[in-house]
N, C-alpha and C positions, 0 to 999 in steps of 0.2 A: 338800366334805363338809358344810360347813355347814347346821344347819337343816334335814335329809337323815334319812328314814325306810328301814329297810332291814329285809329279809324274808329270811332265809337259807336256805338247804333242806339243812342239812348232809348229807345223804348225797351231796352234786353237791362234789366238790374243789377246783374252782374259787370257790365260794362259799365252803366251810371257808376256803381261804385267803384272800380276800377280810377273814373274821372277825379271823382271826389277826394279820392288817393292820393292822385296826381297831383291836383292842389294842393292838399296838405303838405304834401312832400316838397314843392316849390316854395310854401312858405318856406318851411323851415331850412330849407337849402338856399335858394334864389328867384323870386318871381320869375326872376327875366328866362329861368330854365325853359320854360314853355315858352315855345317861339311858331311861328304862323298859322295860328289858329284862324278855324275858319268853321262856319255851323249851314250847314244845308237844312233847312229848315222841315216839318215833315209835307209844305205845300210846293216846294223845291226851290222856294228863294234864298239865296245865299247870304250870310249875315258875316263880311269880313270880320268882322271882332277886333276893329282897328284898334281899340285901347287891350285889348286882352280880353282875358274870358272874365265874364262877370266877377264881381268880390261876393254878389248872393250865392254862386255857385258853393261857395264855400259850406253850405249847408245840404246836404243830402236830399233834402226835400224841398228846394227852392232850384234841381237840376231839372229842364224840362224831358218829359217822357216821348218826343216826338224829335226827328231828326237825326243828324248824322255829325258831328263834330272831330274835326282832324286838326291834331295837333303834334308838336314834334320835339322833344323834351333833349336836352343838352346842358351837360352838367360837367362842369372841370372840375378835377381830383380834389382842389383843396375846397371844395364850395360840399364836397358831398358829405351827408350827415349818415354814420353807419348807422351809428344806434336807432333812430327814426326808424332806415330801413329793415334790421334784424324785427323791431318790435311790427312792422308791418307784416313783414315776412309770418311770423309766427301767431300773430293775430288773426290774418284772416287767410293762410295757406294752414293754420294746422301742424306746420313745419319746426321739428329741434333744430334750431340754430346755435350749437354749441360752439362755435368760434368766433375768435378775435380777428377785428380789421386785418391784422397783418397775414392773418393765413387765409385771405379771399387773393385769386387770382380775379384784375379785375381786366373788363376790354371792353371793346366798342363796335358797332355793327359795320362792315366797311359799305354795306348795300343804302346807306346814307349817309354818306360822308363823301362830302363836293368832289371833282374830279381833279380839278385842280389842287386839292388836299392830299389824294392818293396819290398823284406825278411828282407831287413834293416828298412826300413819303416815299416813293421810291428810289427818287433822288438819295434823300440820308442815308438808305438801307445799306448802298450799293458802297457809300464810304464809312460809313460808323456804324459800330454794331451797339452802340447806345445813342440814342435820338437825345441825350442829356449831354454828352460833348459835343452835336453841332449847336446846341444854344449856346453854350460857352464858347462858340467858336463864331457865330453870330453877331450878339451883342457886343456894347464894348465892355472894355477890362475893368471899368469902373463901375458898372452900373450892373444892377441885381434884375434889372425888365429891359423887355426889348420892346423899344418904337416902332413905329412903321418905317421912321429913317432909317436907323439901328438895320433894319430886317433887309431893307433895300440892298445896303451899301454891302451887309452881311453876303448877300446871295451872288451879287457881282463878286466878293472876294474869296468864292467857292465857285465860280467860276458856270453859274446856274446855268444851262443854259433850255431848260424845260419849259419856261414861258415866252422864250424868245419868240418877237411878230410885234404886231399892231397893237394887241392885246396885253402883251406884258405887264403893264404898271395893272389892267383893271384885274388879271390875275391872281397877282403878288397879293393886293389887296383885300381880295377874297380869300386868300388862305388866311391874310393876317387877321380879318375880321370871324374866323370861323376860329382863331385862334384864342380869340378876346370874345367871348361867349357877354361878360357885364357891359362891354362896350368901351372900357376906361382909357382906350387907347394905346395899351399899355401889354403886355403877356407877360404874366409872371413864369417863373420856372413851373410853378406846378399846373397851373394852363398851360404849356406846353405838355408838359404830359399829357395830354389827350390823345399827341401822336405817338408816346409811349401806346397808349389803352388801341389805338386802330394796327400799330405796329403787331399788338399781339394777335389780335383780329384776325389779321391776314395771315398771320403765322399757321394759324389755328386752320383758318380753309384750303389753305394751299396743302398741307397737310392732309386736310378730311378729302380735296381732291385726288392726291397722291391716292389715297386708300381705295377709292372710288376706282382709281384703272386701274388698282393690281387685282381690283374683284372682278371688274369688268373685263380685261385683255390678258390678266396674268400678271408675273411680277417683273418680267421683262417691259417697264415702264416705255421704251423706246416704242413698243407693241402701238399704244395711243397714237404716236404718230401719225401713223399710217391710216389710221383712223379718221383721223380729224382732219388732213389734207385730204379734203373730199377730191379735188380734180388733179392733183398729184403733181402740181407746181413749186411742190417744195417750200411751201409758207405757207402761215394758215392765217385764213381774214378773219375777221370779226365775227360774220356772219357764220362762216363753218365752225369758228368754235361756238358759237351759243348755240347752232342748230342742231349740231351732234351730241352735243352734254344734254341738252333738251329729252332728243329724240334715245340718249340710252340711260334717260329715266334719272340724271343727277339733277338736282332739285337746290344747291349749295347758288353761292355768289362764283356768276361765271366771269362777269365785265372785268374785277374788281382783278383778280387772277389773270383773267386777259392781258388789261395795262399793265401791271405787274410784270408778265413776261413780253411784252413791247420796250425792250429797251431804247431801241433807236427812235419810238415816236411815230414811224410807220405808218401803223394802223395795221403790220402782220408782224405772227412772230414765227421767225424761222429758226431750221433747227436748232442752231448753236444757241439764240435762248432758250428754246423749247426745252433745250439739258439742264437748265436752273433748277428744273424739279428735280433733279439731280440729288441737289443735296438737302432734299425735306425727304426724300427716299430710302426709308430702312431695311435693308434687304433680311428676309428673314434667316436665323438660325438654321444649320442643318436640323432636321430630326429626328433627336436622336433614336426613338423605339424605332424610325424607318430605317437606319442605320443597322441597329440591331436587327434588325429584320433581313436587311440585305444580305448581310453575312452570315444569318441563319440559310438564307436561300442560294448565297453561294456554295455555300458547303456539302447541299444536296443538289444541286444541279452538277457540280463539282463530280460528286461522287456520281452520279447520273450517266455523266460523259463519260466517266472511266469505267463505266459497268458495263453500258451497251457496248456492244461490237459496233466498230464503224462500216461505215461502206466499202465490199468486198469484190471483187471479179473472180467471179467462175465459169472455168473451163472444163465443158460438158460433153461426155462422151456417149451418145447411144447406141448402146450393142442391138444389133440386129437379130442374133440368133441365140442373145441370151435372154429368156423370157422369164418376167417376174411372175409369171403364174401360169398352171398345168393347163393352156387352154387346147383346149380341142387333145387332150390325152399327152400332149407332148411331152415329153421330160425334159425339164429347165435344168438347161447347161451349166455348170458353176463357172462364174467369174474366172479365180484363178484359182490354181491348186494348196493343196493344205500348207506347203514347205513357203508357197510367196508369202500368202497369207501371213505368216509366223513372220520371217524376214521385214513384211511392210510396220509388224506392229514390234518392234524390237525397238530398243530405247535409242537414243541419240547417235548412236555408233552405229553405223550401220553400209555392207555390203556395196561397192559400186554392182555387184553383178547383178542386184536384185532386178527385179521389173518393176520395183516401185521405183527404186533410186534411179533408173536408166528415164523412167517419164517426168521424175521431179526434175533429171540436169538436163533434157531434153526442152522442158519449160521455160530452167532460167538459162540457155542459151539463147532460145524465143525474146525473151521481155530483155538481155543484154543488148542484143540487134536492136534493141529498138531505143537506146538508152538508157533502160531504166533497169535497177538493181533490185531484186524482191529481198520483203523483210521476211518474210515466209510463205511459203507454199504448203497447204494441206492437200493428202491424198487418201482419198474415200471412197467405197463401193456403196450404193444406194440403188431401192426400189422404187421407181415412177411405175406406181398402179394408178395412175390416171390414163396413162399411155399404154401398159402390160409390158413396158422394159429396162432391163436392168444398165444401168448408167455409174459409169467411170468420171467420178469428178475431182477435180484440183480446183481448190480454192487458194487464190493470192491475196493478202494485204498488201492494198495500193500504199505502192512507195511513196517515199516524200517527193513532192512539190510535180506531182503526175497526177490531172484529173482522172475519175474511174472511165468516162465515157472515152474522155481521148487513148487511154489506155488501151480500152476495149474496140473501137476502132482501127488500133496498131493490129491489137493479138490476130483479131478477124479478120485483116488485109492480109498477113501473113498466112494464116490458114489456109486462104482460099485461092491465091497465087501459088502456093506451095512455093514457097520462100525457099533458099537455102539452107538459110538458119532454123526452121521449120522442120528441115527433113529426118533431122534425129529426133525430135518428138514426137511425128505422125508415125515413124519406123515402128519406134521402143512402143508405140499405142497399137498397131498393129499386131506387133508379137504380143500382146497383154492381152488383147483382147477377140484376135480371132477375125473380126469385121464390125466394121463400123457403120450405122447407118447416117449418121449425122455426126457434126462436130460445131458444135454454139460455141460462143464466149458472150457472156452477159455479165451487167452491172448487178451484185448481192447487195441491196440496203440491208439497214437492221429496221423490221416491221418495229419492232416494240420502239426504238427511238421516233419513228415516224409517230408512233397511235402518241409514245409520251408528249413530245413536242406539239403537236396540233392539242392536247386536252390540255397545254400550261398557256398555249398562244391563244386558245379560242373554246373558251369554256361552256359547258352545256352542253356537248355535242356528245352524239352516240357512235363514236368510233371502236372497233374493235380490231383484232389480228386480221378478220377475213377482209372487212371494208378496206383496211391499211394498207395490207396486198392488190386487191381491185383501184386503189387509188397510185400505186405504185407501180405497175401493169400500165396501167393507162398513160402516166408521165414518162414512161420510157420509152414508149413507142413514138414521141417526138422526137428521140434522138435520130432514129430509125429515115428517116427522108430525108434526110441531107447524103446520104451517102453516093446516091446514084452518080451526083452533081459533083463529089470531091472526088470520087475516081477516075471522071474526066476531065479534072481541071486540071491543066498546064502549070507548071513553076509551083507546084501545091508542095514540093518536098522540100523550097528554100523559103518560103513560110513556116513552114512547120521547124526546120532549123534555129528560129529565133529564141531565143526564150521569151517569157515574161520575166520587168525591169520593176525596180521600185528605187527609191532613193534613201542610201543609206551613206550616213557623214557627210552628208551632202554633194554623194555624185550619185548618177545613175548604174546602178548594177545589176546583173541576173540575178533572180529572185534564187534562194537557197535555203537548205532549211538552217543555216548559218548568220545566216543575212539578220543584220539588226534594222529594223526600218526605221524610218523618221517619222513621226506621224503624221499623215496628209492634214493636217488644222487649214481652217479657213483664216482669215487674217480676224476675222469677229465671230463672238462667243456666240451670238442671241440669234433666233430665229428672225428676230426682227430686219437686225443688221445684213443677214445672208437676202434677206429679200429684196433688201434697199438697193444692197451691191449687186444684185445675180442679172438686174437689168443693162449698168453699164457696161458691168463684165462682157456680159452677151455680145451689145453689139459692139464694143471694141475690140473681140474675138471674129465678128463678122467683117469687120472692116480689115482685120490683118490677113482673113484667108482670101477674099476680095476685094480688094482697098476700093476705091471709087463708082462700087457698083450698087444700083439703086435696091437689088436685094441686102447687100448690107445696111443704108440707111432705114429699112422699114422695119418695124415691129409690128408683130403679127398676135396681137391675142386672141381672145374668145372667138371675136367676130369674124375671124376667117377660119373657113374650114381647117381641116387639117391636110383634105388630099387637095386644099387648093392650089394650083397650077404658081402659082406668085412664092410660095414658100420654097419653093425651089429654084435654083441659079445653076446654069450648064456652062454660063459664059470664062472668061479667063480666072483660074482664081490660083491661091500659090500652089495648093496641091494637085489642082485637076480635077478629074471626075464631072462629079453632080454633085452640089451641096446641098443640103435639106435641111428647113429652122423649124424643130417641133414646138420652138418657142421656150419660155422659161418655167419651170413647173410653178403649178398656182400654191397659192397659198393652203389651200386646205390639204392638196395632197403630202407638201412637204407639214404640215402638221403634224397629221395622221405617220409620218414617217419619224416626224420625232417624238410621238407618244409612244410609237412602239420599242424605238429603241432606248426609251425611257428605263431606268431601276428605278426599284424602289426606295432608294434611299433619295432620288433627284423629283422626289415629288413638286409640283407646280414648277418644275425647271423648264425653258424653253432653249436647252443646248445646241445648237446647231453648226459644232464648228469640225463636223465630220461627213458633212452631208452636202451635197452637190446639187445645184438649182439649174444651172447653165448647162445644154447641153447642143451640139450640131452631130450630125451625118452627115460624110459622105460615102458615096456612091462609086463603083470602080466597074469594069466591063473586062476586067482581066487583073488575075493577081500582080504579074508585075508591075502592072499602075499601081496598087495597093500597097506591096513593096516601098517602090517608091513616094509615096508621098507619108511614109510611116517615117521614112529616112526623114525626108522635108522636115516633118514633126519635129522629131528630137534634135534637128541641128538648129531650127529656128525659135520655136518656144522651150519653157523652162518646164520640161516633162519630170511629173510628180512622180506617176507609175504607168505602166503598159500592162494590161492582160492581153495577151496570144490566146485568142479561143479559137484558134484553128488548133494548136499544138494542145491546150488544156478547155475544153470544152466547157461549158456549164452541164448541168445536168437533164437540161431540155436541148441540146446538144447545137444550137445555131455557133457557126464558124463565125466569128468576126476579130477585130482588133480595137480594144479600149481604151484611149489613150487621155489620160488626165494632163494638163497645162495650167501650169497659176500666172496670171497673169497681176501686176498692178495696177490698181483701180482708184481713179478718186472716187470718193464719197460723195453721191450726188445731194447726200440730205446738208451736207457742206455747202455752201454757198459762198461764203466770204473767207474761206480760209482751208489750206492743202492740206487734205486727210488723205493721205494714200496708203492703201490697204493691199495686202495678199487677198486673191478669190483665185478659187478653184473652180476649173471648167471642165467637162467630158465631150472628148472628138470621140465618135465611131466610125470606123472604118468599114466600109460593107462591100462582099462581094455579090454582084448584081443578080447571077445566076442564082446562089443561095438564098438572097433577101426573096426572090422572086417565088422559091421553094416555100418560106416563112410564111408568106400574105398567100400561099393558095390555099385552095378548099380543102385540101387535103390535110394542109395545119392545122383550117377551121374545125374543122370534124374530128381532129386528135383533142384539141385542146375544147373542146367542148363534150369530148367521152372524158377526159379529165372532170371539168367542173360538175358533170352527169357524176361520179365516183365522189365528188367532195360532197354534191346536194346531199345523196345516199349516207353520207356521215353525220347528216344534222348540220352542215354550215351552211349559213344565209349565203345569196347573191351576193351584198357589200361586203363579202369578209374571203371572197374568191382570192383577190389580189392577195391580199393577207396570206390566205392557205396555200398559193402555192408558191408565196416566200418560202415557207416552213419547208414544203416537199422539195424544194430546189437544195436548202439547205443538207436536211438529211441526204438528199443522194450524194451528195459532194461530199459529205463530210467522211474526210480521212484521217488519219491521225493527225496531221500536218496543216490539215484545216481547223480543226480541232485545237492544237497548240498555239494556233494564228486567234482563233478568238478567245483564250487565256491570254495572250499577251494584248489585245485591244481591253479587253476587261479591264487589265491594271495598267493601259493608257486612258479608260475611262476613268476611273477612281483618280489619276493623278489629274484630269481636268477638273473633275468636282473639287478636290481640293484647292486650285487654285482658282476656282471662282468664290470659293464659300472662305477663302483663308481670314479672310478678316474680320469674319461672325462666327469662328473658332472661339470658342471661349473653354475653360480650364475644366471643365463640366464633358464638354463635347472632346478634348483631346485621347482620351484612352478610346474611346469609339473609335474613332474618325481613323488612330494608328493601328486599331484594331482590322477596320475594313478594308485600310493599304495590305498591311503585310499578308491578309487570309487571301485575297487578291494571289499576290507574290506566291504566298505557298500555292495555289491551287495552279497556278499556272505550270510551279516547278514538280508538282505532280501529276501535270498531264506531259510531260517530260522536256519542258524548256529548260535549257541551262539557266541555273543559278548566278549565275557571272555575267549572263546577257540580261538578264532582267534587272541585278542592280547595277546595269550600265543607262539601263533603260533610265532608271529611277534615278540617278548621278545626274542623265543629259536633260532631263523633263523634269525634274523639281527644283523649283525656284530657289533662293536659301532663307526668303522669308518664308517660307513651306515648312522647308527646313527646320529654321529657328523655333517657328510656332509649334510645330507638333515635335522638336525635338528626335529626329529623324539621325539617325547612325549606319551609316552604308556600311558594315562588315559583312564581308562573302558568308563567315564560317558561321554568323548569329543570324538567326531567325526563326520564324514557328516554321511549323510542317504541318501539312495538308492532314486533315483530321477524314481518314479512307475509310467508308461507312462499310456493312458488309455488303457482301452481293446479295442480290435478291432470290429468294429461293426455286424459283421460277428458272432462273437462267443457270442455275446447278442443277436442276433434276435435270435441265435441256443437254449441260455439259457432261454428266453422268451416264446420258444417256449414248452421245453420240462419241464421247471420251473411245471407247473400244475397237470405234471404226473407221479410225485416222490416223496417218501418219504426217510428224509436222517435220520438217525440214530448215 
């Protein structure tokens, strides 16, 4: 009842006696506990009740049954009578009250309790963490109550300065008089305590507000924010926070919390208070069954990647004159004779003079010329009865750190130039096979990784081998239009010369399958934070590549188109070109980017310190602009990594160059103090002729016989962009790509760890080392060296990481990847084709 406003409607019985209560209870407490009482009559004249509510009331039935009576009941700690209240409590609640006074937590409502009481209150908070040392620290050393002088001289020697103004003395006054409820002039220590009983009050809502935005935003509290700065000035007024707690349905003391985080008096609070809630914020535990869970589903995905074949390039031969079936009476030619035959399938030893061995060293002279070393070469005779003929094919595992498209672009320019290097494997194909009508090199996916991957990404769907092929048909015939455009482009062979760079030890180096990277981390963990920073980044990344020009001063959101004329700048800038702002991606799409790269073990996590918001193009009208301003690049910013997708293609095969920069950023939700952060940005490099190839109808209508192949599988319209993550992924995936996301894996695991390290508890440590090391194995059974990975774990775990989970870097200890069998399916397939290959 404390501190407690009540509305009665005497005609309702229950409320009469409710009143009646309240009197009794004030006898026996303190009359003076009920204070401004007031009775709206039921003709609606008002009857102050300047002496107090009647002494008839005291009787039940001498309460009148018409009207409205407001009264407001305050009671200090040593005036309240428990027993009175336990025997009400259970009297007419019905209620077992089996405790003792000292095991009630008691408190006070802060939604009345003066303002000037809550600015004092926050005053003490902010120096004592018991509101019982600033009385002792108030009054004098002799005396057991504090005066109104006592309180005065008290508050000047704490150096108050919250009521400072005109108002001051009438201030002071009113806390002191809300503090002295009897009037005696006087506050005892246990009337003080009343700012004990609001102290806890507020403790209690700030708290149930905390709870409120981890339900509402997530648990990335900072999420609120963003929120509640409805015009995005970076402080929040009065008005935006009661409006938006209002309007997302919290229903708690919003003022009370407000002043609360107004420390300066303002009348806004900005973000460095806004982090007070900070620490009423208890970040949840990891969990553990989700934990378990992960490492059950790394172990099959684990085994997954290691079962399916990756993506392969084959080199296709069709014989002209050998026909896989007697049409029109003819007698079908045999391939080769019985003695190659035997020769091709003979075990690892084997003859240079054969005609198999003369097309397999005729192949890796092929892919030598072109840089790249083959991990193996299969050769096979097979029947296309789609066609009626028989076909000589070599299949290659793409090598390390060599896209399949860019690969397959090399093989094919050589073929058709008729290379030098070339001429001994078109020769040794001639003598094999008689006459040739055609000669392809195409990218081989594994269907079954494609059908697996889309039914674990995007569930429901009616995918099967045939659909998974007509979806895979279709994405590769995007590779297919770019070609016309790089066989006429100028300087395209000292592009292709570069490699792609990443940073390892902290310099930039060619990427290798050797190469330890650094992890590209953003300077902040939370999605929140990436959002806050990806705006300044932005434009202090537009003002370095065009300093002074009024395309860098503009931000461009929603409201301008995208082909609008103004998002782009031709004028002087460092690199040249034509610059283009697609602007900063919004909020929901990088959401949706960090739910999907979500595990499950990082349930309601909002990670985002691997994901990129900021991004520019530009534009080039000839490769060696391109060239050169790639140079510009890396001598001027602090370049993270380069993909060369001229040299390693994606799998929809556009040529560009990607070039990531971290720049230093303040913190704009900083106001009063230097937060300067790492953010990562994305330049692309475009050549004009190719982008122009991208944007034609000719892309439109590939990429929409694609989405026509995904619809056919059962997947929605929203979940296009999704699906063709998936198929982009599968076609690229090579061994090496494959290796690259086992070791991101157990650079993910080692971020969760040190977010969650300090809600590790003795419960969760065998899990939590459990999910690192299966990590670690799986990576070292998709064939990462063992020695790079606890280099990985040496340079990226903290040593309270360390400590906490008791963590032991020895090379020669640790589990091993638990290798499920293969699936029966892909041994009848391997049983089947086992007889008709020669591997190399």
């Amino acid at each position: 009842l404390e501190q407690a406003n009540f509305a009665l409607q005497l005609h309702n019985f229950d409320e009469r006696t409710a009143l009646c209560l309240i009197i009794h209870l004030a006898k026996k407490e303190r009359l003076t506990n009920i204070q401004r009482p007031r009775w709206i009559k039921g003709d609606g004249t008002e009857d102050p009740l300047t002496f107090g509510l009647p002494r008839s009331w005291e009787t039940f039935s001498n309460i009148p049954t018409e009207g409205t009576v407001y009264i407001s009941y305050k009671c200090a700690p040593e005036d309240r009578n428990f027993k009175v209240r336990k025997s009400h409590l259970e009297t007419y609640s019905n209620w077992v009250c089996d405790v003792t006074e000292n095991e009630v937590l008691w408190w006070a409502s802060t939604n009345e309790v003066p303002v000037d009481v809550m600015e004092f209150l926050e005053f003490l908070i902010e120096d004592y963490d018991d509101v019982y040392e600033a009385f002792d620290d108030i009054k004098r050393p002799t005396s057991t109550v504090l005066t109104l002088r006592d309180f005065e001289q008290g508050l000047r020697r704490l150096k108050c300065t919250k009521f400072k103004g005109r108002r001051e003395m009438e201030q002071i006054m009113g806390v002191f008089r809300y503090l002295d409820p009897s009037g005696e002039g006087q506050v005892s220590r246990n009337e003080w305590g009343m700012l004990e009983l609001c102290h806890k009050e507020m403790v209690y809502s700030i708290k149930e507000f905390v709870h409120f935005c981890q339900r509402s935003f997530g648990n990335d509290l900072n999420a609120a924010w963003a929120v509640f700065d409805l015009n995005g000035d970076n402080f929040i007024s009065e008005q935006e926070w009661t409006s938006v707690a209002r309007s997302s349905s919290y229903f708690g003391p919003t003022l009370p919390i407000f002043r609360f985080l107004d420390k300066d008096d303002e009348g806004t609070i900005s973000f460095e208070e806004f982090e007070e809630l900070q620490k009423f914020h208890e970040p949840p535990k990891p969990d553990l069954q989700a934990m378990e869970q992960g490492i059950h589903l790394m172990k099959v995905n684990g085994a997954l990647m290691r079962d399916l074949l990756p993506t392969r390039l084959r080199v296709r031969a069709r014989l002209a004159r050998a026909r896989a079936g007697a049409e029109g009476g003819r007698r079908a030619r045999p391939l080769l004779d019985q003695a190659t035959l035997q020769n091709l399938q003979k075990a690892i030893k084997r003859n240079p003079s054969t005609m198999g061995s003369r097309l397999i060293n005729g192949l890796e002279k092929v892919l030598s010329a072109n840089g790249v070393k083959a991990r193996r070469v299969t050769l096979m005779k097979t029947n296309n009865f789609k066609d009626g003929l028989r076909e000589l094919v070599c299949e290659v595992d793409i090598p390390d750190t060599v896209s399949p498209c860019g690969l397959q672009r090399a093989l094919q320019a050589s073929f058709e130039n008729a290379h030098s290097e070339a001429a001994g494997f078109l020769h040794a194909l001639r003598l094999a096979c008689a006459q040739v009508s055609t000669l392809e090199v195409e990218v081989r996916p594994s269907k079954e990784r494609l059908v697996n991957n889309l039914r674990m990404t995007i569930p429901n769907i009616g995918i099967n081998a045939r659909r998974g092929a007509a979806v895979m048909e279709a994405a590769l015939k995007c590779s297919a239009i770019y070609k016309p455009v790089l066989d006429e482009s100028a300087d395209l062979s000292e592009v292709l010369s570069r490699p792609s760079k990443c940073v390892s030890g902290g310099q930039l180096v060619p990427v290798a399958l050797e190469t330890l990277r650094d992890p590209p981390w953003q300077g902040v963990q939370k999605l929140s934070g990436l959002l806050a920073m990806s705006g300044a980044a932005h434009q202090q990344l537009k003002e370095r590549l065009a300093p002074g020009s009024s395309w860098a001063k503009c931000v461009f959101g929603d409201q301008v188109p995208r082909t609008h004329q103004s998002r782009s700048w031709r004028g002087t800038s460092l690199i040249g070109g034509s610059l283009y702002d697609p602007g900063v991606k919004k909020r929901e799409r990088l959401s949706e980017e960090v739910i999907l790269a979500q595990r499950i073990y990082e349930q309601q996590d909002t990670a985002a310190h691997d994901l990129v918001a900021s991004r520019l193009h530009a534009h080039f009208t000839s490769l060696s602009d391109l060239r050169d301003a790639w140079d510009i690049l890396e001598t001027s910013f602090e370049v993270i990594w380069v993909n060369n997708r001229f040299r390693e293609p994606d799998a929809f095969g556009y040529p560009c160059v990607q070039i990531a920069v971290k720049q230093q950023v303040q913190d704009p939700r900083h106001c009063s103090k230097e937060c300067v952060l790492a953010h990562i940005s994305k330049i692309t490099l475009h050549y004009e002729p190719l982008f122009q190839v991208k944007i034609s109808v000719t892309a439109e209508d590939l990429h929409e016989e694609l989405q026509e192949a995904l619809a056919k599988c059962g997947i929605d319209s929203s979940s296009f962009d999704l699906a063709e993550a998936v198929v982009a992924n599968v076609l690229d995936c090579t061994r090496i790509q494959m290796q690259r996301s086992a070791v991101e894996e157990v650079e993910r695991v080692l971020a969760f760890l040190e977010r969650y390290a300090l809600q590790i508890g003795e419960k969760e440590r065998d899990t939590v080392k459990a999910l690192l090391w299966d990590s670690v194995a799986q990576a070292e059974a998709m064939g990462c060296a063992r020695s790079n990975l606890l280099k990985i774990l040496e340079r990226y775990t903290s040593h309270f990481v360390k400590a906490t989970l008791g963590i032991q870097l020895v090379e020669d200890k640790g589990p091993s990847a638990e290798v499920l069998p293969r699936r029966p399916v892909l041994t009848r397939i391997s049983a089947m084709v086992g007889p008709l290959k020669v591997e190399h």
